[in-house]
C-alpha positions in Angstrom: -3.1 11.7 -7.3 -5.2 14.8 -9.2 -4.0 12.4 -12.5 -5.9 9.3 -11.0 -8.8 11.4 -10.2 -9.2 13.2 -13.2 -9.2 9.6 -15.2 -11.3 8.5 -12.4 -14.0 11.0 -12.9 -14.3 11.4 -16.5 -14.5 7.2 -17.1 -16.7 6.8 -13.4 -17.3 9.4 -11.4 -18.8 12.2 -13.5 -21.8 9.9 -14.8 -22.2 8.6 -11.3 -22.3 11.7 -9.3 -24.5 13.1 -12.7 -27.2 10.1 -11.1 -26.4 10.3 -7.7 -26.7 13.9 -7.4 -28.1 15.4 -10.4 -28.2 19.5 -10.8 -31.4 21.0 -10.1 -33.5 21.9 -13.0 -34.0 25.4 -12.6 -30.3 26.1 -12.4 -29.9 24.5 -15.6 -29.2 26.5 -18.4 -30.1 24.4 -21.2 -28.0 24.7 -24.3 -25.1 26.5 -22.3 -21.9 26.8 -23.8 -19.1 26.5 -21.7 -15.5 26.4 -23.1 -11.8 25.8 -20.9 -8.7 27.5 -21.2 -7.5 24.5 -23.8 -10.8 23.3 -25.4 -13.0 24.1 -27.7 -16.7 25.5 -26.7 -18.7 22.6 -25.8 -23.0 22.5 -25.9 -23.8 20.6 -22.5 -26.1 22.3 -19.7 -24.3 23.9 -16.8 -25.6 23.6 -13.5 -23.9 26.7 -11.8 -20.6 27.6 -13.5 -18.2 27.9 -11.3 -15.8 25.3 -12.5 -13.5 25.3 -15.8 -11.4 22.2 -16.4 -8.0 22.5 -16.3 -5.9 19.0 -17.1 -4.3 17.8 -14.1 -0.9 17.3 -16.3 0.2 19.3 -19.3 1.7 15.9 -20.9 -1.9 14.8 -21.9 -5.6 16.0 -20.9 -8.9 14.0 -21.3 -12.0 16.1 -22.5 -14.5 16.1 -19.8 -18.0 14.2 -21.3 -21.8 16.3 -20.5 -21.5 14.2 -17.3 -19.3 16.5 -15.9 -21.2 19.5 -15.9 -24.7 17.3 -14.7 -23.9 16.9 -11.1 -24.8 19.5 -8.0 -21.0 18.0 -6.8 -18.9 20.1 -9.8 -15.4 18.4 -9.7 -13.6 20.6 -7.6 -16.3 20.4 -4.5 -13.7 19.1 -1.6 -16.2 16.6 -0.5 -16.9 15.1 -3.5 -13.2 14.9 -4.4 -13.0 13.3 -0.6 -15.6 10.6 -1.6 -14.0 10.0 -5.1 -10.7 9.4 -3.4 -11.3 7.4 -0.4 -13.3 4.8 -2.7 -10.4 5.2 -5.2 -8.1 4.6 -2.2 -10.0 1.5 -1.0 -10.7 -0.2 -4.5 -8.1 0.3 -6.2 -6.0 -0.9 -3.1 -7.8 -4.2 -3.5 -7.1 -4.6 -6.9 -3.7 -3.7 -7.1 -3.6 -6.3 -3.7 -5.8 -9.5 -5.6 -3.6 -8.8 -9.2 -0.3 -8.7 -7.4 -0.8 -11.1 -4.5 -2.5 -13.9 -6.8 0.2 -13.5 -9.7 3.1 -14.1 -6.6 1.0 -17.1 -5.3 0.4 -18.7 -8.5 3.6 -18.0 -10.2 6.3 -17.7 -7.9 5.1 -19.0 -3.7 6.5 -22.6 -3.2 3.2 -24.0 -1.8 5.8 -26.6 -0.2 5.5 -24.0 2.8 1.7 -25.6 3.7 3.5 -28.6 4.5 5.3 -26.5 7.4 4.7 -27.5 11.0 3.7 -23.7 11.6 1.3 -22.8 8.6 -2.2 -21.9 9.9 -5.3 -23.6 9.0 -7.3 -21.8 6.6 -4.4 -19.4 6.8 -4.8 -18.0 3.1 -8.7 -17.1 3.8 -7.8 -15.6 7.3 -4.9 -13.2 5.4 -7.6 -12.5 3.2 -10.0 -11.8 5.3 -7.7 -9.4 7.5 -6.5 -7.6 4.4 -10.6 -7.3 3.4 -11.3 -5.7 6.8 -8.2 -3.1 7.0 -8.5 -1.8 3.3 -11.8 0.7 3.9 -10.5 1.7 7.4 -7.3 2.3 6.0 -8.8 3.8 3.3 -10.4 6.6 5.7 -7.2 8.0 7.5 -5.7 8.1 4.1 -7.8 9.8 2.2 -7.0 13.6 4.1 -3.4 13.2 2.6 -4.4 12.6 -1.0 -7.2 15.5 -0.8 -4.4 17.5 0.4 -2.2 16.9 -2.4 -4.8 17.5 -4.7 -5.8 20.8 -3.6 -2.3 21.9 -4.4 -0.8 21.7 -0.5 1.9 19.1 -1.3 4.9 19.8 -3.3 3.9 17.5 -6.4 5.2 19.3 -9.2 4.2 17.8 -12.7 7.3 19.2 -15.9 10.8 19.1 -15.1 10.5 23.2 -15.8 8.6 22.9 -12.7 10.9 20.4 -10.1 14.5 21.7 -8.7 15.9 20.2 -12.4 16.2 17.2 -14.9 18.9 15.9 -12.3 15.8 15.5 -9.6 13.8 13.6 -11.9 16.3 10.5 -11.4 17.5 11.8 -7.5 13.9 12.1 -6.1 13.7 7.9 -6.3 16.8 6.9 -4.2 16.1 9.8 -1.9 12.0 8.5 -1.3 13.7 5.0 -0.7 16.3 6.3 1.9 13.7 8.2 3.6 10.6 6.2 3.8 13.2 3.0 4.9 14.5 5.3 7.4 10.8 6.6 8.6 9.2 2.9 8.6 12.1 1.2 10.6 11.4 3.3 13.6 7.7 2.9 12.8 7.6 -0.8 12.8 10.2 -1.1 16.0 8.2 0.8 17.6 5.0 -1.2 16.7 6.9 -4.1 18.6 7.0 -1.8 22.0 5.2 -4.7 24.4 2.7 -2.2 24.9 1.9 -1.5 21.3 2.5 -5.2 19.4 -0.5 -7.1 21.4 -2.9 -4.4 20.3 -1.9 -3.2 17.2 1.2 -5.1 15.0 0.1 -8.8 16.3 -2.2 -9.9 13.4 0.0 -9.1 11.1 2.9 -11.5 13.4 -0.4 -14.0 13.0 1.3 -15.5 9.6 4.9 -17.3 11.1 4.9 -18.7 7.3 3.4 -15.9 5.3 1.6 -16.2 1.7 2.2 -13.2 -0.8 -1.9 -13.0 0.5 -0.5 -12.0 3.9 1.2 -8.6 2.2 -2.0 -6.7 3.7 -3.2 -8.8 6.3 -2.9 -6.2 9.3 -4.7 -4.4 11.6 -6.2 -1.1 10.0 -3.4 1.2 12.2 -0.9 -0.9 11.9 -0.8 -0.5 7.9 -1.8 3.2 8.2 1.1 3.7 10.2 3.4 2.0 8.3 2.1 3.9 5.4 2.5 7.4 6.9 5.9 8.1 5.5 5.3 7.7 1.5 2.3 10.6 2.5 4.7 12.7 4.3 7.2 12.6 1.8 5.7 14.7 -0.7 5.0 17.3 1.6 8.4 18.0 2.7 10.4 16.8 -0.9 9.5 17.6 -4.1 8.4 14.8 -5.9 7.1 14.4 -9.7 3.2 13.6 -10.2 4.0 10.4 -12.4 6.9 9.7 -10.0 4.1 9.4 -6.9 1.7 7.3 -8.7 4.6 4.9 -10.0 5.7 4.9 -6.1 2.3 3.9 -4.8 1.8 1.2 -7.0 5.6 0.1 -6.5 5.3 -0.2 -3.0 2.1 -2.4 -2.9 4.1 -4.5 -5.0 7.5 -4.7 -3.1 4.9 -5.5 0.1 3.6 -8.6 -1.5 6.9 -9.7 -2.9 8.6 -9.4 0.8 6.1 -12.0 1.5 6.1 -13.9 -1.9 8.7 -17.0 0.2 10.8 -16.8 -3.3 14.7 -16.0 -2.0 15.8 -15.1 -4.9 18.5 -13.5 -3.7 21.1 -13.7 -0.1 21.8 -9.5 -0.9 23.5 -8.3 2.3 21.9 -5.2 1.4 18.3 -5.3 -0.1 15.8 -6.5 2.4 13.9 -9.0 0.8 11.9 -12.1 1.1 14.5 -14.3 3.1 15.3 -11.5 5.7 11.2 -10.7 5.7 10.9 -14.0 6.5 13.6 -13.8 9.1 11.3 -11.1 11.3 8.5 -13.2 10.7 10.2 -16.5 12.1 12.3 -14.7 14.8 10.2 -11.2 15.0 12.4 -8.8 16.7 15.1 -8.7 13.5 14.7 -7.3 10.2 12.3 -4.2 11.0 13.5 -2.3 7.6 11.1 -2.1 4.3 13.5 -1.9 1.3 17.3 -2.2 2.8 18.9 -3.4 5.7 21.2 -0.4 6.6 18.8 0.9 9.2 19.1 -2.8 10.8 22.3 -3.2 11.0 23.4 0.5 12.3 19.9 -0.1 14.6 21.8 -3.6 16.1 18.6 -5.4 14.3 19.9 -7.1 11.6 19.8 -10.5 11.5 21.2 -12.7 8.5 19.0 -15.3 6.4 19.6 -18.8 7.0 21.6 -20.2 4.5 19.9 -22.9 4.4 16.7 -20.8 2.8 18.8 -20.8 -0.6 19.5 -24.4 -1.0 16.2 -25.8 -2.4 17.0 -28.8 -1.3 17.7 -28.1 2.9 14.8 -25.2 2.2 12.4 -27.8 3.1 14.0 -30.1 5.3 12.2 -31.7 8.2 15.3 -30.7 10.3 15.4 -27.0 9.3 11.5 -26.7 9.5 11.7 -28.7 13.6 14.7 -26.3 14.2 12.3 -23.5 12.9 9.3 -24.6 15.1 11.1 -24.7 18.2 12.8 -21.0 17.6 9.6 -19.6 16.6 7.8 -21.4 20.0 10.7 -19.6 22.3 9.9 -16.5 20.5 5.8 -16.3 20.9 6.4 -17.7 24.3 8.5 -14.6 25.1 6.8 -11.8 22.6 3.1 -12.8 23.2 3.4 -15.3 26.0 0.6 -17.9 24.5 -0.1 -19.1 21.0 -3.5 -19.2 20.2 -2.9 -20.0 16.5 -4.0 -23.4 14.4 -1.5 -24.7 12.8 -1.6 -27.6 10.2 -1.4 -30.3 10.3 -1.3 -30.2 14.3 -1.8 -28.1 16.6 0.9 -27.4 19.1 0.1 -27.2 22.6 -0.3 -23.5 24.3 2.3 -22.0 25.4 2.2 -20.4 28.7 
């Protein structure tokens, strides 16, 4: 994350925090040089001198502009670099969310699934909405990981002379996905403990029939939680600084193509869309992120319809009444009423 944030503050942050905060005059030494390790001597005015740049990756650096040096918040102040990353955190979430989760619904969602008996009304501006409200709350609880990794804590390591070996640099991948699929199917069972799901994993369970727009649509906890274990992992593994950006940005995307409706595949093995959709129809089945080992050795596997592959049963009247009634037994016993709307009726509560 210290190569995000270095990018971040020398295209937005260092003239921002140079107008927000701006260094007091008389510490100003006007026509200072100041020179780093790598760089040639440079002619801006330096507050206080305490920081030097060093490039957060020895595969490319960026020459810090006059901004840099302009600000009483010098890069490496913790609680600017808390501020930088918690709105990185939050905006950049959104963006990777709105690019990813429009592209899906444009270019890939069958939009035959408004026509289902148990799509929500106004269901894409409600996922929306819930994704809108969790993304700075999240945003909060994740920041402490990311300033940890930055101030050197986690075991990021940037050239292959610095990992365990060349051999890692391919290992670390299939050993993040086996780990974090292990960490987030015990997570999200355990988010459907009677006493948690009401509280915490329900509005996410709000979306029967979910758009690629419902990817983020949970409650604040509920996708801190789930996101604990790609923060933990670098602070037990080593893990390569380009390898945990591609990661982040990887799994925003897998989240909204789990939700995307597109079963591309019937993979006894990679827990996709179809067996997504399976949790979502019949909830307690198909807890796992990325595979469906932990499901089937956890007794929670449950296999896609095959009717879902046949484009032309996929959206049968029959299938979609014999989806209905499954999904009415299930709220019944999960959540004991529905108070959803559905389109284009609304069922009657169940009790």
């Amino acid at each position: 994350m210290d190569i995000v944030l270095e990018i971040a503050d020398t295209f937005l942050f260092d003239p921002f925090y140079a107008t927000l905060l701006p260094a007091h005059a008389p510490s100003l030494k006007a026509n200072a040089t100041f020179s780093s390790p790598r760089h040639e001597p440079t002619s801006y005015a330096i507050p206080h001198a305490t920081w030097q740049y060093e490039p957060s990756t020895k595969y490319f650096s960026i020459e810090p502009s006059k901004y840099a040096y302009m600000s009483q918040w010098s890069r490496d102040d913790w609680q600017r670099q808390a501020l930088s990353l918690y709105l990185i955190t939050w905006l950049f979430g959104v963006l990777v969310y709105y690019v990813f989760a429009s592209a899906s619904y444009f270019f890939v969602f069958d939009k035959a699934t408004f026509a289902h008996p148990r799509y929500l009304k106004n269901q894409i501006k409600m996922e929306m909405k819930q994704a809108n409200i969790a993304f700075p709350i999240m945003a909060i609880f994740t920041v402490p990981w990311f300033l940890l990794e930055v101030r050197g804590y986690a075991k990021l390591y940037d050239t292959t002379a610095e990992g365990p070996g060349r051999w890692y640099n391919y290992l670390q991948f299939p050993i993040f996905v086996t780990f974090t699929d292990l960490c987030i199917y015990w997570i999200h069972r355990g988010l459907h403990h009677p006493k948690v799901y009401k509280h915490v994993h329900k509005p996410h369970h709000k979306w029967i029939m979910p758009t690629p727009f419902a990817s983020h649509a949970f409650h604040p906890l509920d996708g801190y939680v789930q996101g604990l274990p790609y923060h933990i992992f670098p602070f037990l593994f080593p893990l390569s600084k380009f390898a945990y950006v591609a990661l982040f940005i990887f799994v925003n995307i897998w989240t909204v193509l789990i939700h995307d409706g597109e079963y591309a595949h019937n993979s006894p093995i990679i827990n996709g869309a179809a067996c997504h959709t399976m949790h979502h129809l019949y909830f307690n089945y198909n807890y796992g992120q990325f595979t469906t080992l932990w499901d089937r050795l956890g007794g929670s596997y449950r296999r896609p319809n095959d009717e879902l592959f046949q484009k032309e049963l996929k959206t049968c009247q029959s299938e979609w009444k014999r989806q209905a009634k499954a999904v009415d037994e299930m709220v019944q016993q999960v959540e004991g009423e529905d108070d959803r709307k559905y389109l284009p009726n609304e069922p009657k509560k169940v009790r």
